[in-house]
Every structure is written in structure tokens, then in C-alpha cells.
C-alpha positions, -999 to +999 in steps of 0.1 A: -187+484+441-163+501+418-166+533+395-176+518+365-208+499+386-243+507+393-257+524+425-293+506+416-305+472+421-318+466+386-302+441+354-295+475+329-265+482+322-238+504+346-233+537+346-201+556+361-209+558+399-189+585+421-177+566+456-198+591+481-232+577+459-223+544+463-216+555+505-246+566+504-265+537+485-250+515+516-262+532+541-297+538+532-298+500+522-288+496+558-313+512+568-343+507+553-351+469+531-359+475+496-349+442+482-386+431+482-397+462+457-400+452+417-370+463+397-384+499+387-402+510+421-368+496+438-347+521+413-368+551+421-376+543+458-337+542+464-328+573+446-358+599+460-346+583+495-308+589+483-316+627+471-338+636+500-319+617+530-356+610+542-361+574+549-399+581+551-402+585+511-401+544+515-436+543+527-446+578+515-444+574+475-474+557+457-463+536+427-475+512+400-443+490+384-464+488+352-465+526+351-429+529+356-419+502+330-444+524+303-424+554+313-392+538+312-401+524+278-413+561+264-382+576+280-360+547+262-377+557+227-375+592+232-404+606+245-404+644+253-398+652+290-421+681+307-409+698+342-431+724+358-405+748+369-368+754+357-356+737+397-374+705+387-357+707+349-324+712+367-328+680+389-328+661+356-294+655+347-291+637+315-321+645+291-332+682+274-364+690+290-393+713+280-396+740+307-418+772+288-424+791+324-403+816+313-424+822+286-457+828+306-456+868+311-459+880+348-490+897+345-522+875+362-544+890+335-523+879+308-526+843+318-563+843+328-559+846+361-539+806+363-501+809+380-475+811+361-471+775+368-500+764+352-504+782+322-472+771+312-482+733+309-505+748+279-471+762+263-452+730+271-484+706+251-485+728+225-444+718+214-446+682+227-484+666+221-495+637+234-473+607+248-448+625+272-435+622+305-447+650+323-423+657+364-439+683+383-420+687+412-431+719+426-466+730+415-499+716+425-515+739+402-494+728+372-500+693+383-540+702+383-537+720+353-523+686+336-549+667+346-573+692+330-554+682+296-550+644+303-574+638+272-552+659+250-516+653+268-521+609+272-488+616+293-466+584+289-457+585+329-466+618+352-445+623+382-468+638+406-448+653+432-451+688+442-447+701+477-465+729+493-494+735+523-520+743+498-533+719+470-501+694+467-518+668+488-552+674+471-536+670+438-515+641+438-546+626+450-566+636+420-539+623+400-541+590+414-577+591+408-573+598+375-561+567+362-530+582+345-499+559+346-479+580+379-456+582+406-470+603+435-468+605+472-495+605+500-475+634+519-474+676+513-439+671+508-422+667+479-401+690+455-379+699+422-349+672+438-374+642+447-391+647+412-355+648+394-341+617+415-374+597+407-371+605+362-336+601+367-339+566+384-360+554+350-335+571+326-305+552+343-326+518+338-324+525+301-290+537+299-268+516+277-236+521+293 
């Protein structure tokens, strides 16, 4: 696999690939078996397992290929991408994304009492409306916050896949109760780098070259 060929399994088009990524895409795949996986799920399962060096993320992620291909479609077209924290908007590494905690002042009583985290997925709704792709890779109560706004946000794709002790687990489950299109996990772990890997997985499927 040269420079100019993909690290992913799926028919888009390449992208440059640097040697030590395509290293690594070899020795996961030697590893673990992902050739049975749908195109999309493949893509993202590969490159959360790539970021993290965690082989576990194979079994650990819960994913719906028709979700990914709506969120790949929105992301192809446009659609406005939402992180929770400026570490998750980092992770994403070839897109503008809406990040407005820094807007949220520091005092609880300004914000209602909600973290920081959460009252700034009101800000971020407010500039994008509905039909985004929301990644929250770091904040259980941005992720339940969210949900709170589903009827409002009708998020294209949410990646659902903050880490923590308290209230990540509880949350992702609520978003896969919710019936949103999503990408979650089963686990407490999670995090800004495994949120970024998994959006940036579906934006390479729709690069162009």
C-alpha cells in the first residue's frame, strides 16, 4: 500500500496515507477480522481500534450501517458538525466544527445549574438547527442534554461516546433507546480521540481524492 492509497477497506476514493498508518492498519487487521463488517461500520471499527490501540472497541462499539451511511450522506452535503468539548473538535481533522463551550460562563448559576458541557449544546442548536452531526466524545451530560433536544436538534448521525465513571454508560444507553441514528459503545470508556477517529472514518468515505 503506497502513499497515495487508502488505510480503509471501503470503494471511496484514496486519500494520502502516511506509512506508520498503513503499519498500523496491518497489524490491527492481523489481529483482529473485520472483513465481515458492512463498508461503513468496517471504516469506523478500524480507525477507533487504530486511534485507541484497544482491540476491545471491536466488540465494544454499538453500530447501525444505515445510521452511518445517513451520516455519511449529511456529512457529504455539508451538514454542520457539533463536538462537546474543544478535545473532541481537535480530534476532527478535516472539517470546521461548532464547539460554543467557551462561550458558556463559569459560573453554575449562570447556566442553571447544567455543566458547562451541557449548556453549551443549547448554544451550539441555536447556530446550527436541526439536521447535524452531533460527536460527544467526553460529556455524558452534553450527550443527555442532546437527547433532551432530539425533537428540536433531528441530528443527522450522533456519536455517543463519552467516557467517564458517572453517567457515560447510562447515557449512551439512553441514546440507543432513543431511536436516534448513532454510534455508541456498551463500555464507560470512550473519549475526545475515539469520537474524532469514528467522524473522521465517515468524512474519509466521502472524500473525493
Amino acid at each position: 500500500m503506497g502513499l497515495n492509497d487508502t488505510a480503509g477497506p471501503g470503494p471511496w476514493p484514496a486519500r494520502p496515507v502516511h506509512p506508520i498508518e498503513v503499519r498500523s492498519y496491518e497489524i490491527l487487521r492481523s489481529r483482529i477480522d473485520t472483513t465481515g463488517l458492512p463498508p461503513l461500520a468496517r471504516a469506523v471499527v478500524e480507525r477507533v481500534v487504530h486511534a485507541s490501540a484497544d482491540l476491545s472497541y471491536a466488540t465494544d462499539l454499538v453500530w447501525d450501517e444505515a445510521s452511518l451511511a445517513a451520516g455519511a450522506a449529511a456529512l457529504a452535503d455539508g451538514a454542520p458538525i457539533v463536538a462537546d468539548v474543544r478535545m473532541t473538535a481537535a480530534a476532527i481533522t478535516t472539517r470546521d466544527v461548532v464547539c460554543r463551550l467557551g462561550d458558556v460562563p463559569a459560573d453554575p448559576a449562570a447556566r442553571d445549574g447544567r455543566t458547562r458541557s451541557a449548556a453549551a449544546i443549547d448554544l451550539a442548536l441555536d447556530e446550527v438547527g436541526p439536521g447535524a452531526v452531533w460527536v460527544v466524545g467526553c460529556a455524558p451530560t452534553a450527550l443527555a442534554e442532546l437527547l433532551g433536544l432530539a425533537d428540536a436538534a433531528r441530528p443527522a448521525l450522533v456519536i455517543g461516546l463519552p467516557v467517564g465513571f458517572v453517567g457515560a454508560v447510562e447515557s449512551k444507553e439512553a441514546l440507543r433507546a432513543s431511536g436516534l441514528p448513532a454510534l455508541s459503545n456498551r463500555s464507560e470508556k470512550g473519549g475526545a480521540a475515539v469520537a474524532g477517529a469514528a467522524l473522521n472514518a465517515l468524512l474519509y468515505a466521502g472524500r473525493t481524492g
